[in-house]
Structures are given as structure tokens and as C-alpha cells.
C-alpha positions as CSV (number, residue, x, y, z in Angstrom):
1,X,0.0,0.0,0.0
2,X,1.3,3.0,-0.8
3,X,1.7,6.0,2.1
4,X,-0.3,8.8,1.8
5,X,-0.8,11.8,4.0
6,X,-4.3,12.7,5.2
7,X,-5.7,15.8,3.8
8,X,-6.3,18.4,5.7
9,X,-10.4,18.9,6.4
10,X,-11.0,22.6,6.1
11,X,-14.5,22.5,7.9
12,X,-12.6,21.4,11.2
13,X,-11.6,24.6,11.7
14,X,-15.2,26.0,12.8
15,X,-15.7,24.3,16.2
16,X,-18.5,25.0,18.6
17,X,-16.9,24.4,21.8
18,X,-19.0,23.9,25.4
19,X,-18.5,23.2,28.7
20,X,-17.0,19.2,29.3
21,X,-17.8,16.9,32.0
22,X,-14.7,17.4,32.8
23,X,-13.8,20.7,34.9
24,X,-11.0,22.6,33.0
25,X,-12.3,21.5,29.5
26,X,-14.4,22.2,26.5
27,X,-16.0,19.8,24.2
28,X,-16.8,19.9,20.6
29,X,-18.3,17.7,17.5
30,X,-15.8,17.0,15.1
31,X,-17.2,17.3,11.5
32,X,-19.3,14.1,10.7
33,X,-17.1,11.8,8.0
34,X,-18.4,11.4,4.7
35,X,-21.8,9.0,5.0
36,X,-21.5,6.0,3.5
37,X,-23.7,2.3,3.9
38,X,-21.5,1.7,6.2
39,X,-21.3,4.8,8.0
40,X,-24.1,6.8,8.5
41,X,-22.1,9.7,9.4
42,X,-20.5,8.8,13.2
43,X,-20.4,11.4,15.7
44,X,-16.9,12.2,16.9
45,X,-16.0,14.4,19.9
46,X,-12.7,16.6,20.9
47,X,-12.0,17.1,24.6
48,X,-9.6,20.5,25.3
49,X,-7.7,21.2,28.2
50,X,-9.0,25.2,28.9
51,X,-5.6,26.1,30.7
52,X,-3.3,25.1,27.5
53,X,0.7,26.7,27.4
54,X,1.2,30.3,26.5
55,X,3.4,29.3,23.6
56,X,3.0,25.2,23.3
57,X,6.0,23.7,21.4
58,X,4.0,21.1,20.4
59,X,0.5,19.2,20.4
60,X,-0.8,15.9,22.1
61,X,-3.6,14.1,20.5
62,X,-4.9,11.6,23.1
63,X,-6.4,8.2,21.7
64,X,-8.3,6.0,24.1
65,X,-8.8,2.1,23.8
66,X,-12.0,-0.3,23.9
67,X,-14.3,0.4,26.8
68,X,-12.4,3.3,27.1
69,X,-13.2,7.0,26.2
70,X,-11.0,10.4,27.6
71,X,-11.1,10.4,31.3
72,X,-7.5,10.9,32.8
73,X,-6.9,14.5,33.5
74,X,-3.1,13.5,34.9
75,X,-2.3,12.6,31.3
76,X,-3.0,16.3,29.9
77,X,-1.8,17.7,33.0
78,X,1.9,15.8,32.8
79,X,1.6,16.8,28.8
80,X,0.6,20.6,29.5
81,X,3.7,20.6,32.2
82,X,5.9,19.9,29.2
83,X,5.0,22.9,27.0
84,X,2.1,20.8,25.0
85,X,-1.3,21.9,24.4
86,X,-3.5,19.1,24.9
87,X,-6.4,17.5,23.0
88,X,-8.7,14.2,23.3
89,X,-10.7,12.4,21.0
90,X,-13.8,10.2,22.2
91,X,-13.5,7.7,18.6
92,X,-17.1,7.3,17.0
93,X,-19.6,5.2,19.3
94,X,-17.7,5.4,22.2
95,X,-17.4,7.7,25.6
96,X,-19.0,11.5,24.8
97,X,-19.5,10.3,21.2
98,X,-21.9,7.5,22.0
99,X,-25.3,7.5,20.1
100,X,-28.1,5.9,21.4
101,X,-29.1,3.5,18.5
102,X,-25.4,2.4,18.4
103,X,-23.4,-0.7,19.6
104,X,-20.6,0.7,22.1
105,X,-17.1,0.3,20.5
106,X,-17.8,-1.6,17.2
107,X,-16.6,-1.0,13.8
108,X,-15.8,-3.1,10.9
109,X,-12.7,-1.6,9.3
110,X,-9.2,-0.2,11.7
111,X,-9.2,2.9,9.1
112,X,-12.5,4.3,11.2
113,X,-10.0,4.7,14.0
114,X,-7.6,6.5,11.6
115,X,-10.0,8.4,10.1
116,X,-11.1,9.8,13.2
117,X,-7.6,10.8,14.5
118,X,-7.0,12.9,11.5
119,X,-10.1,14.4,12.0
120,X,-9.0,15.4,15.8
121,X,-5.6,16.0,14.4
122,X,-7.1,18.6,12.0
123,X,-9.1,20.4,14.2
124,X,-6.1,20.8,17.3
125,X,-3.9,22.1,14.5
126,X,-6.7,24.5,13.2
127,X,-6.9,25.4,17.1
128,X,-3.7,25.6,18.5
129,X,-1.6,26.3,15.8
130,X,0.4,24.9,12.9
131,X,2.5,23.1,15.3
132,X,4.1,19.5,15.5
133,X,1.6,16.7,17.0
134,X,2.2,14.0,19.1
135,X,-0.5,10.7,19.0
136,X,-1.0,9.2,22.4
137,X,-3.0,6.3,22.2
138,X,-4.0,3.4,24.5
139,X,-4.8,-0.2,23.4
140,X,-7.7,-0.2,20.5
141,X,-6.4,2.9,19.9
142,X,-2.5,2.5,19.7
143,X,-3.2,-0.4,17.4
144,X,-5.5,1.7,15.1
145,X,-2.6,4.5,15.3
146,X,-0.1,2.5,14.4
147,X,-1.7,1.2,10.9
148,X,-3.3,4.7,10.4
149,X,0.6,6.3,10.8
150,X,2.0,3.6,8.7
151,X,-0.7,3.9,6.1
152,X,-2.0,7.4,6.4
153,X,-0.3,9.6,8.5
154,X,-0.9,13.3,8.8
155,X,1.7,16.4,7.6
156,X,1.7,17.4,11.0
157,X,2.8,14.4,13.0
158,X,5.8,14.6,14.8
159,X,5.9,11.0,16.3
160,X,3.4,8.5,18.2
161,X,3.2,6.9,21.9
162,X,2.1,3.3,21.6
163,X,0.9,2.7,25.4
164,X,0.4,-1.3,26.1
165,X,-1.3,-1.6,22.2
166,X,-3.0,-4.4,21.5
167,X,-1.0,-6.5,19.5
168,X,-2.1,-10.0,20.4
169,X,-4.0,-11.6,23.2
170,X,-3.1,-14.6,25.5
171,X,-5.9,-16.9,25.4
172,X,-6.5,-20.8,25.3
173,X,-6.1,-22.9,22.4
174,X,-9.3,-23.3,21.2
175,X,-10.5,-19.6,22.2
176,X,-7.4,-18.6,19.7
177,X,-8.6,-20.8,16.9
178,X,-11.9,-19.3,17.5
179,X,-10.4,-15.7,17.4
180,X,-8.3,-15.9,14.6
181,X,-11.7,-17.3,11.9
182,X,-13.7,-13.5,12.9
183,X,-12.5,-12.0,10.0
184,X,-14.4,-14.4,8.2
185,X,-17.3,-14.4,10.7
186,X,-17.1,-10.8,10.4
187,X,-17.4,-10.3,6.7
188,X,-21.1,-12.6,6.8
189,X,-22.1,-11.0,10.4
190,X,-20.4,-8.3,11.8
191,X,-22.7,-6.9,14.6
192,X,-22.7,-11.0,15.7
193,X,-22.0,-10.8,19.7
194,X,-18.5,-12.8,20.2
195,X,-17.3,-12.5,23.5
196,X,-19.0,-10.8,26.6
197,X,-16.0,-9.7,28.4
198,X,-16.2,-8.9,31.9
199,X,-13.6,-6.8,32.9
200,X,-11.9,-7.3,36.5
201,X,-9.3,-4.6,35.4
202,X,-11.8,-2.4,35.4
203,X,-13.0,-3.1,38.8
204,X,-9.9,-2.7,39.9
205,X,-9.4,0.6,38.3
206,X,-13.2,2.0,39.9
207,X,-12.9,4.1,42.6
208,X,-15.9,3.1,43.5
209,X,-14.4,-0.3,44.0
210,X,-11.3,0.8,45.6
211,X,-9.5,1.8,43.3
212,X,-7.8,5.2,42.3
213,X,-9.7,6.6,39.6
214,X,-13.2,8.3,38.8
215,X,-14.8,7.3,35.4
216,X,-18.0,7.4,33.7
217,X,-19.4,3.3,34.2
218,X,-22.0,3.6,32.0
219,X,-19.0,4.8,28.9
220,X,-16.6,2.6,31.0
221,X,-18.4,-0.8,32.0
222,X,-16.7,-2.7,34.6
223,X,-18.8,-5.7,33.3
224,X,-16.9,-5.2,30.1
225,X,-18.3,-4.2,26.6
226,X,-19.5,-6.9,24.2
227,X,-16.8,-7.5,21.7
228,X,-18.8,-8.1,17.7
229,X,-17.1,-10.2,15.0
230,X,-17.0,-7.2,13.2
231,X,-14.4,-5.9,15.5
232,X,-12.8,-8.9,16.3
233,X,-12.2,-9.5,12.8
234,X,-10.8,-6.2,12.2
235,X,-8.6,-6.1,15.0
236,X,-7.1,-9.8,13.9
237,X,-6.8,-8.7,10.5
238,X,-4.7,-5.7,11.9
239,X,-2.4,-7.8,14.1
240,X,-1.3,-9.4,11.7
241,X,-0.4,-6.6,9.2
242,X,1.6,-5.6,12.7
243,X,3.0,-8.9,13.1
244,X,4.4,-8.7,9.5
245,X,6.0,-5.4,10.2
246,X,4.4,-1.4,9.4
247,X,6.3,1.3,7.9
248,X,6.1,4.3,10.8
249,X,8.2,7.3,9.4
250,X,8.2,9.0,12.6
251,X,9.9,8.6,16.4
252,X,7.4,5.8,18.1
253,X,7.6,5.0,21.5
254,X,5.9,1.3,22.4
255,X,5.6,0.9,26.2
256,X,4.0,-2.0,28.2
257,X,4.1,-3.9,30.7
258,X,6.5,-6.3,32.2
259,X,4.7,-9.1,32.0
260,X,1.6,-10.3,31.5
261,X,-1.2,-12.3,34.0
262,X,-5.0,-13.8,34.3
263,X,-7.9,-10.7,34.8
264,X,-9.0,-12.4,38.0
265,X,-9.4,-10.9,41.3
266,X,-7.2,-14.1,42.9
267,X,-4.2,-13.4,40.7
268,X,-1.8,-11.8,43.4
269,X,-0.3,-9.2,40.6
270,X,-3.7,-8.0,39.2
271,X,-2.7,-4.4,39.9
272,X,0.7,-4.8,38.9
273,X,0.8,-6.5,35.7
274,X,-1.3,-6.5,32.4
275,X,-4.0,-8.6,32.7
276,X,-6.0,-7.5,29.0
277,X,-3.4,-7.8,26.0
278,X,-0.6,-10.2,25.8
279,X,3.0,-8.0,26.1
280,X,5.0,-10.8,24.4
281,X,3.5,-9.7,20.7
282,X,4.5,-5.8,21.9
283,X,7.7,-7.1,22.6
284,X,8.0,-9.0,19.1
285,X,6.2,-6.8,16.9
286,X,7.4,-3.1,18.4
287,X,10.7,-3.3,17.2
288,X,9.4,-3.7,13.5
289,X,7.0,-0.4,13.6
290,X,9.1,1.9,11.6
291,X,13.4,2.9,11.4
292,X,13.1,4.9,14.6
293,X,10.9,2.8,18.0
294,X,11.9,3.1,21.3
295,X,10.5,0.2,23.4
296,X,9.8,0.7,27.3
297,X,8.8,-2.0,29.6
298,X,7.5,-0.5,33.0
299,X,8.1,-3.0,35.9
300,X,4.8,-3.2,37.7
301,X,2.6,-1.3,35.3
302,X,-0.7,-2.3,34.5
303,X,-2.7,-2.4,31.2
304,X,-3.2,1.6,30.9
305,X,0.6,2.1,31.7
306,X,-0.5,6.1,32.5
307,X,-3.0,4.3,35.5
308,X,-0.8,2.2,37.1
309,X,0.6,2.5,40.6
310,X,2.4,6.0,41.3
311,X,5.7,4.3,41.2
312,X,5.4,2.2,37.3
313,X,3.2,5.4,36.7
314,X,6.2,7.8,36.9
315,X,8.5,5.8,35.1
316,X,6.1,5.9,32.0
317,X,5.6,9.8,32.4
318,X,9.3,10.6,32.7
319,X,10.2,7.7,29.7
320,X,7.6,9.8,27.7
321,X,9.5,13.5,28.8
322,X,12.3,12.5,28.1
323,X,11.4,10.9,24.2
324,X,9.6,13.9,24.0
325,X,12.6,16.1,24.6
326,X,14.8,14.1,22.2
327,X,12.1,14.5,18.9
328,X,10.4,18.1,19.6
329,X,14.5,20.0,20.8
């Protein structure tokens, strides 16, 4: 496939921005893509940090993951510390973006997730600037980003920040088999319900459970959102255009990590460990991104490196600083 840079959308530069859920931010609608029979024109939503640097030396365009949308206000305020202006995008039919005819999370194709980055991309630039932008992405999203910058990429990107993406998952033999046939699957039935997916990392991550953080349940289900064959099969067929090796132009840094464990409450490293993706296929696959990857494995961190424990969690953030530093200087 030949690389091509995403065009600039022109419309993205008229944004009605209102008050987020979030104290400190504004929310907008992106521009609707063009409608199509499979896409009836998705709502997309950028989140901005109000307080944003004087004179940012670069932007961050923050990609969540599945079951996921833009809650963690550390992120943008460890970004914003740096000298970066800081933007979020809730993906189509997920978080702030979330219709209520729609099925939470699903698409068919891993270009929907690229699309919609470019359209946040287009719309921080128009805001903040003509200025170099940085992708963080989680997950979903990191795997989306990484085809989309290999495939697509953007005139403004500057490099992208893979955090625990998911490049392959550790499951038994005859769940793998299963797994591997949804592209298929997907093709004759793709809203088909595969795998409900209760979620103990989740739990663990509610502060309503005991954990550290506040989230939206209803945009970030503890019970876990309903995976469809349509996304399975995409999200196969993307692994293993990963697996064969991508051709990233720009600085990537893959982080994850240091090993990977069951998502049940008895595991004894549940909150110190990955317990979603498999790290092994990070590990494997990072390294053949693009010319210029950094890899970073965080002792102790869990599946959203940028949530783990404050220890793992400052490792990441200072890894990150200091990339940053060596790319935007």
C-alpha cells in the first residue's frame, strides 16, 4: 500500500466548543465523515484542556482504547507541564461520542479509528496552531494508530506513543482458533455478539471499588463491553499486518508492561501486571513499527501504563519526557 498523508479537512476549523464533563475543558463535535452504507455519518467528539501553554512547542492528540473513552486529567496535566497543548478524541460510538441506537465500541474496518484521529488532528492544529503533533494512544487505539501512521499519517505528525497496544492476546487454544476465523465471521455478520468480556481490570481501576480513579461506568463498564465479529475480525486482520511489520516514518515510543497475568481478582499481581493484552507480541512486533521505535517496559505497570501504581506510573511519564525532549528540541 502506498503512504499517503491525510488531507487536511477545512470544515474542522469551525468548532462549537461547550463546557466538558470534565472541569477545565471544552467539548466539541468533530465534522461528521463522509456517510456512506456503512457509515451513516458517526459522531466524533474533541475534549480540550481550557488552561493550554502560553506558547505550546508542540500538540498531544490523546487516543483511548475499547471500553475506554478520555477520562485521565493526569495525562493532559503531565503533557501541558511539558510545554504541550493538549487535545482528546472520544473515537465514534464510544465515551462522549456514543449514540443511542449504536453498539458501544464496534466497527468493521481499523481505518475508522484512523480516520477519526486525523479528523481530531485537524481540528487541534486548526486550534492551537500549525505546530508538531504528538498521537497518544492506549490499546484499540495505539493499534488503530499505528496502521493509520503507517498507512496514512498526517503532515503534522511529529511521532506516536504506543501505550500497552493491542497486538495480540493470550488466550486458550481453542479460544485462539476461534479468534483468529472472525474475520471471516465478520465479513457474513459483523454486529454477531462474540465474547462478553467482563472486565476485572476495570473493577480494579473504579474508585468506587477501591481503586484510584473516577470514570463514567456507564462509557466505561466494569462488566466489560460486548466484543462483535465485526471488531474482532478487524482487529485480527490488523495484528497481523503488525506482526508482518508497518512502515512508521516517525519517532514511536511502544511501552508496556513487564509481564503479562489472568484478569482475575485471585491473581496476586492484578494491579501490577497487564491482565488485558498479551506483552509478548509488543515485545516481538514493536521493534518492526518503523526505522526509529523506542521500546519501554515498565516494571509493575498495569494495562493503561498512564493508570498504574504512582511508582510504574512515573516511570512511564518521565520515559515519555524524556522521548519527547529528544524529537520536539
Amino acid at each position: 500500500m502506498d503512504k499517503r498523508e491525510a488531507p487536511v479537512n477545512p470544515t474542522a476549523t469551525v468548532m462549537d466548543w461547550h463546557p466538558d464533563i470534565l472541569e477545565g475543558y471544552e467539548a466539541a463535535r468533530l465534522p461528521e465523515p463522509t456517510r456512506t452504507r456503512r457509515n451513516r455519518g458517526a459522531v466524533r467528539t474533541l475534549v480540550r484542556r481550557i488552561d493550554q501553554p502560553a506558547h505550546p512547542r508542540g500538540i498531544v492528540v490523546h487516543v483511548h482504547g475499547r471500553n475506554d473513552y478520555y477520562f485521565q486529567t493526569h495525562v493532559a496535566d503531565a503533557f501541558a507541564g511539558h510545554g504541550l497543548a493538549f487535545y482528546a478524541v472520544d473515537m465514534r460510538r464510544a465515551g462522549r461520542s456514543l449514540q443511542p441506537d449504536e453498539l458501544p465500541h464496534h466497527f468493521t474496518r481499523i481505518a475508522e479509528l484512523g480516520e477519526d484521529i486525523t479528523a481530531a488532528i485537524d481540528a487541534a492544529v486548526a486550534d492551537a496552531g500549525d505546530l508538531p503533533v504528538i498521537v497518544h494512544s492506549h490499546s484499540t487505539g495505539a493499534l488503530g494508530a499505528a496502521i493509520w501512521a503507517s498507512d496514512v499519517s498526517h503532515p503534522n505528525l511529529a511521532g506516536v506513543i504506543l501505550n500497552s497496544p493491542l497486538f495480540g492476546l493470550r488466550l486458550k487454544s481453542w479460544k485462539a482458533i476461534g479468534i483468529e476465523l472472525t474475520p471471516v465471521i465478520g465479513a457474513v455478520a459483523p454486529t454477531l455478539i462474540m465474547d462478553p468480556a467482563p472486565t476485572v481490570y476495570t473493577q480494579r481501576l473504579a474508585a468506587q471499588d477501591g481503586g484510584g480513579w473516577v470514570f463514567d461506568g456507564a462509557w466505561k463498564k466494569s462488566t466489560g463491553e460486548p466484543a462483535t465479529a465485526g471488531w474482532l475480525g478487524a482487529t485480527v486482520s490488523a495484528r497481523r499486518r503488525v506482526a508482518k511489520g508497518l512502515s512508521i516514518e516517525v519517532p514511536v515510543l511502544v511501552a508496556h508492561a513487564d509481564s503479562t497475568g489472568p484478569d482475575k481478582f485471585d491473581n496476586p499481581r492484578v494491579d501490577s501486571q497487564d491482565t488485558v493484552v498479551d506483552v509478548d507480541p509488543i515485545r516481538k512486533s514493536g521493534p518492526g513499527l518503523g526505522a526509529n521505535v523506542t521500546m519501554l517496559e515498565v516494571a509493575g505497570a498495569m494495562h493503561d501504563v498512564s493508570l498504574s501504581a504512582p511508582g510504574p506510573r512515573q516511570v512511564y511519564f518521565d520515559a515519555v519526557t524524556q522521548w519527547l525532549d529528544s524529537i520536539l528540541d
